[in-house]
N, C-alpha and C positions, 0 to 999 in steps of 0.2 A: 904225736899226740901229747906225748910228755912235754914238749916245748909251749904246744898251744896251752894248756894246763899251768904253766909257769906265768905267761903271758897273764891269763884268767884272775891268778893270783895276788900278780902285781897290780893288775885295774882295781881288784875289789878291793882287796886292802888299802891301798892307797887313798880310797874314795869315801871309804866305810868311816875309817880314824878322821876323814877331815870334818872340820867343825861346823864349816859349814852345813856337810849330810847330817849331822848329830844335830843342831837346832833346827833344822829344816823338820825333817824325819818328828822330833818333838813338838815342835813350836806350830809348827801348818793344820795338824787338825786341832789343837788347842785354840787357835786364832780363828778356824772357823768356826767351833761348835761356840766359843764366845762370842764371836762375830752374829750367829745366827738367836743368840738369848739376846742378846743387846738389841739387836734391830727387834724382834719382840717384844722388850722392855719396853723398850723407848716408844715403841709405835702405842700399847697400852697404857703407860703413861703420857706420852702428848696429845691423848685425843680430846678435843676440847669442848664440850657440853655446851651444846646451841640452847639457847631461850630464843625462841619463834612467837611474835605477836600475830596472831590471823584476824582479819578483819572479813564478816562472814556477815553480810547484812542477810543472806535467807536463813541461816542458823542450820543448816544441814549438815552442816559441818561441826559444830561443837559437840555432838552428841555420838561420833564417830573417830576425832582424833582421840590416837594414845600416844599418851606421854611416854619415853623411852627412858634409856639409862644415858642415850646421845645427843635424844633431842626431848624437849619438852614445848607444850604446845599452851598459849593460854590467848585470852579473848578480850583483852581491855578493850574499853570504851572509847580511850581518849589517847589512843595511838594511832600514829598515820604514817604514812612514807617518810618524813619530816622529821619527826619526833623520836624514830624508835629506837633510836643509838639513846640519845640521852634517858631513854626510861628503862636502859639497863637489857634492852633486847641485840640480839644477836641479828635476828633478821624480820623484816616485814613480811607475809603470805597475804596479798588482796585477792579478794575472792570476790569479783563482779557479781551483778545482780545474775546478769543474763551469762552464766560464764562460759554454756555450750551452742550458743549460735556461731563460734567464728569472729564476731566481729571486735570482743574486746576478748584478753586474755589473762588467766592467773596465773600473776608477775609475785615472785620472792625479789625482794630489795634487801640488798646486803650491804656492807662497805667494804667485804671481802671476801672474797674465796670461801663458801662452805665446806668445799671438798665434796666428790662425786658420791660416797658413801652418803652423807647426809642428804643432798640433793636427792639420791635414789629412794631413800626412806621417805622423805617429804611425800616424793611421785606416790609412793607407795600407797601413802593416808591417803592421798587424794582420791586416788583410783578405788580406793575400798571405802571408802565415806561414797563417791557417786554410785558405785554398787549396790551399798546398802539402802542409798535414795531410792535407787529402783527399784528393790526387792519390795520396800516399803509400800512405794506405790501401787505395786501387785498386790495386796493383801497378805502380805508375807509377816506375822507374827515379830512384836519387838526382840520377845524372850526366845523366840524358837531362832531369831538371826541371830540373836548373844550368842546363843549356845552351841552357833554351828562356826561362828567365827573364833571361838573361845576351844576350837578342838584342834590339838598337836596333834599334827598327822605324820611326825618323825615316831609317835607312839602308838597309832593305828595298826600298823601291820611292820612287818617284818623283809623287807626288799633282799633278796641276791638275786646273784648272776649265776645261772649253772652251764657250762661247755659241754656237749653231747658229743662225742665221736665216736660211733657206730655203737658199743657196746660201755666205752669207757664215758662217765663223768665225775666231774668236778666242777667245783668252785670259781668263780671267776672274779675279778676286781681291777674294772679295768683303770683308775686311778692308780692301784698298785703298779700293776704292771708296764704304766706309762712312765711312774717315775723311776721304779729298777734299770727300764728301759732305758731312758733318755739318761742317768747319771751314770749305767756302763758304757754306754755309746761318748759320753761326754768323758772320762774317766780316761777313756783310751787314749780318746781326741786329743785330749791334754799331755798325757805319756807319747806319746809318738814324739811331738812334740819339743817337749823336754827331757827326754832320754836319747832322742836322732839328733839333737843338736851337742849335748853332751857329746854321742862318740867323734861329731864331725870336729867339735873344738878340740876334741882330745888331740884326734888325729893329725891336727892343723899346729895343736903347739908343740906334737912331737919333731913334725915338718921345718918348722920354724926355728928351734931349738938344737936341731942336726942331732938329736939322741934318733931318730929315726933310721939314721946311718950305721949308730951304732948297734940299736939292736938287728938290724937287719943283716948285720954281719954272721948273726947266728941262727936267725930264725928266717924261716922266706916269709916275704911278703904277705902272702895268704893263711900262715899259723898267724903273722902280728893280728892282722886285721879280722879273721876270726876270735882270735884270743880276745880281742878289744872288745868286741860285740858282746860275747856271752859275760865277761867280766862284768859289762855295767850292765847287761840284762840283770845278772847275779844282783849288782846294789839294788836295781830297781825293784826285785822282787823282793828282796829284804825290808824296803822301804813301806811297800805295798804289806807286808804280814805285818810290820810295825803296827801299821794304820790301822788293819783289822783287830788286833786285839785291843789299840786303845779303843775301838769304838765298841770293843764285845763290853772291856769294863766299865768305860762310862755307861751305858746299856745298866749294865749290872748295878753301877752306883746311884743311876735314877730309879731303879726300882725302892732303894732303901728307904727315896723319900716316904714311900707310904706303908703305913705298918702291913704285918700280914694280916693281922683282923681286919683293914678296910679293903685290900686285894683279896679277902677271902666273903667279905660284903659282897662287893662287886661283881665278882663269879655269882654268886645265887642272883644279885638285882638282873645280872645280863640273860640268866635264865627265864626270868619271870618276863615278859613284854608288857611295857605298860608302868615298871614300877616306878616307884618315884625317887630313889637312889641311882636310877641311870645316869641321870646327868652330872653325878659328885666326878672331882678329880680321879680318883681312882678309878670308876668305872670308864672314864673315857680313856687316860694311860692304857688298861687294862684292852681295850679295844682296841688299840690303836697296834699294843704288842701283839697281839692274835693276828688283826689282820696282816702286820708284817711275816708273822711267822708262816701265815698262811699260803707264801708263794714258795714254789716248787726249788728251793734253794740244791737240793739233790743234783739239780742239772745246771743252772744257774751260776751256780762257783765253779765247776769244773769247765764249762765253756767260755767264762769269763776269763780263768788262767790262762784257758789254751790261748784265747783270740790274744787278750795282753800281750803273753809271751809272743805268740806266733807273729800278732801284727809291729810289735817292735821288731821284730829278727828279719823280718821281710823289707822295711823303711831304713833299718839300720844299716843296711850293707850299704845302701846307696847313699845314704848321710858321709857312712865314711868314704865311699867313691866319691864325693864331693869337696872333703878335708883333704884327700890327698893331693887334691889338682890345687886347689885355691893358695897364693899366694897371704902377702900381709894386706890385701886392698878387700874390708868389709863388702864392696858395693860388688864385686868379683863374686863373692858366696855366694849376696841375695842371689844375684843372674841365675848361676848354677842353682840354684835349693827350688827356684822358683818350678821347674818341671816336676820335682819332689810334692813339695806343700798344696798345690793345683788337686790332688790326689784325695789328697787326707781333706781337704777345702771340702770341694765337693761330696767328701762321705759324710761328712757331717752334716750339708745340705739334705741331704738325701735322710739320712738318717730322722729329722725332723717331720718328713713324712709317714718314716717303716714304721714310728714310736704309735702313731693314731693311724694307720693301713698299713699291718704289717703281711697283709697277701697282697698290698697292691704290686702292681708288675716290676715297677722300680725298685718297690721293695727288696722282691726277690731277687732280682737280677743283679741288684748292689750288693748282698747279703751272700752272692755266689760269686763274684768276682775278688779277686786274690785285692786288691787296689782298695777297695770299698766295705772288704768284709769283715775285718776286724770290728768297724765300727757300727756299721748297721745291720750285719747279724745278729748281737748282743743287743739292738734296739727292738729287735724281735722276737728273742726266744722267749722273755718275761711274759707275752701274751699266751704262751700256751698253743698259737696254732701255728707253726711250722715242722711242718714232717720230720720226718728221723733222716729220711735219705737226702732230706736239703743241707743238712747239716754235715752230714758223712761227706757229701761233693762239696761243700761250703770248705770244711775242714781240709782234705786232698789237694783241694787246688791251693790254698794255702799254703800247705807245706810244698808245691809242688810251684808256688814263687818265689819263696822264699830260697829252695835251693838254686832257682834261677838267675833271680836278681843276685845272687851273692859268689854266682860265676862270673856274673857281667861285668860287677863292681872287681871282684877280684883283678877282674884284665885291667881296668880302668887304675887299682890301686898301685898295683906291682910297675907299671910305668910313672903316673904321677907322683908319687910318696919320694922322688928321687927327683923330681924336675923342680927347678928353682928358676927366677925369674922371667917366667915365658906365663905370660897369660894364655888360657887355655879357651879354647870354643869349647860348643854343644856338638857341633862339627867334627871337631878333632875327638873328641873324647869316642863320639859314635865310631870314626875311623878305627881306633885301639880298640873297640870292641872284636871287630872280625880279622886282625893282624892276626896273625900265628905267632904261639908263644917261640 
């Protein structure tokens, strides 16, 4: 134990001081949380403000377009298809006489790309301008239609989700839950990944290097290749707390943009339904922090560590059963990784379903299989309805492949870590499996 522990030591140090993990570790969430302001930026600042000339010989339509902050709508006389670039418009909207027989249709003429946002607003006017023609034609009141198309029904009532199980409820959201979902399920995807190719290369330039020789002269084969695993699990989880606290303090540092008298506004407007300070910056931040805080984080982090840790320790034995066979020929790996990566492929595939049907049958089945469940259990425990005892066997068999595959790979390492120039099969490697030590 004491040698594995040495082994531990030298992976983690070694990997921690390098500069690489130091700008990595710093630089990777910094580049996205900028990454994700900047495509915000840019997207609010590039949106560019259509002027629409409509040409509306029945007039049914002037007295139902509204003008936007994206689009604006107006009704010259002496614009046409022809014309309406040079009179400073963006796009033509012809509105035929007859425009619901079928036989002619209302055409937008552009010289370019509106983009499907604008288009859909357009559809939009349209659709509630012939609406209100018809209401109209019914005897339906000018001011009683204002008044009914003039009502925000985001301030009408009050919408949640509540989950019943037998005696217990709560709260439900199921956007939350889809995106906790899908970012640990994705999170893993990525770490398997990039921490199973890490121990393979490690293992590969000790191989190549002939220090594999040397240390094997003191350690067997199965402390090195244990030692190696837990070692860069050790950086990765390092890595992994890094992240969380920067993002607990960035968290913290976006609070300060607003004083505590407007987050102390905002708590009373979010009380009241209806007021008119709901929509300020603060009340929506303030919303948006609730509903995050509102998922069941209690069970959430602790099953997120376990699947992390456990589904790297389960892929990593076999990454490094793969570094010890492979030669210096790149295309040699892919062959070998390829029966690997088929694995994690597919949980991700699957995953994509557990995240919107997390009791469907795949769901579960992937969710309990040692191969699939790191990544699509975590796509499902965020909804709240997976039992306790899915979890408890989801978990078992986990550890219960993880000690497996890391017998197998062991037999696979202790012969390979020592063969030099013989390319290796899928064949021969299975054969080393059932040899006797």
């Amino acid at each position: 134990m004491n040698k594995i522990w040495l082994v531990i030591k030298r992976e983690y140090s070694t990997r921690v001081r390098n500069r690489t993990f130091i700008l990595s570790t710093i630089l990777l969430p910094l580049f996205f949380i900028g990454f994700i302001f900047a495509s915000a930026y840019f997207s609010a600042t590039s949106t560019e403000k259509q002027k629409v000339a409509v040409s509306d010989s029945n007039g049914i339509f002037r007295n139902s377009f509204q003008s936007s902050d994206l689009i604006t709508y107006e009704f010259p006389p002496d614009v046409n298809a022809d014309n309406f670039k040079e009179k400073g418009y963006s796009a033509f909207l012809k509105i035929p006489d007859d425009y619901s027989s079928g036989k002619d249709s209302i055409a937008l003429i552009s010289t370019k790309q509106l983009g499907l946002d604008a288009e859909g607003k357009i559809k939009d006017q349209i659709n509630a301008a012939i609406r209100n023609q018809a209401f109209l034609r019914n005897n339906i009141d000018r001011k009683i239609l204002d008044s009914i198309n003039n009502i925000d029904e985001d301030r009408m009532y009050n919408f949640r989700t509540i989950v019943k199980q037998g005696t217990k409820t709560e709260k439900s959201n199921a956007a939350l839950s889809y995106g906790i979902g899908y970012g640990s399920g994705f999170l893993i995807y990525i770490t398997l990944f990039i921490y199973g190719a890490a121990v393979m290369r490690g293992v590969m330039e000790e191989k190549m290097n002939r220090i594999a020789e040397v240390i094997i002269s003191s350690v067997r084969p199965f402390q090195l290749m244990v030692g190696k695993i837990l070692g860069i699990a050790a950086v990765g989880l390092t890595q992994l707390l890094i992240w969380i606290v920067l993002i607990v303090l960035l968290s913290s540092v976006s609070t300060s943009f607003f004083s505590a008298d407007a987050l102390h506004h905002a708590q009373t407007m979010n009380s009241t339904m209806g007021a008119a300070g709901n929509s300020s910056a603060a009340a929506n931040f303030l919303n948006a922090r609730d509903t995050f805080l509102s998922a069941n984080w209690g069970l959430i982090i602790p099953c997120f560590l376990f699947y992390f840790i456990g589904g790297y320790l389960f892929y990593a034995a076999l990454f490094a059963a793969v570094g010890s066979v492979v030669n210096e020929d790149p295309q040699e790996a892919q062959a070998l990784m390829l029966p690997i990566t088929m694995p994690i492929i597919l949980s991700f595939v699957i995953m994509a379903t557990a995240v919107g049907k997390p009791d469907a049958p795949i769901s579960v089945w992937g969710s309990m299989i040692p191969f699939s469940s790191p990544i699509v259990m975590m796509a499902r425990i965020p909804s709240g309805n997976v039992p306790g005892w899915q979890i408890i066997v989801s978990m078992l068999s986990l550890v219960a492949g993880f000690i497996l595959t890391t017998m197998l790979a062991a037999k696979i390492y202790r012969t390979g870590i020592l063969l030099y120039g013989k390319k290796v099969t899928l064949k021969e490697m299975g054969k080393w499996l059932f040899r006797k030590s």
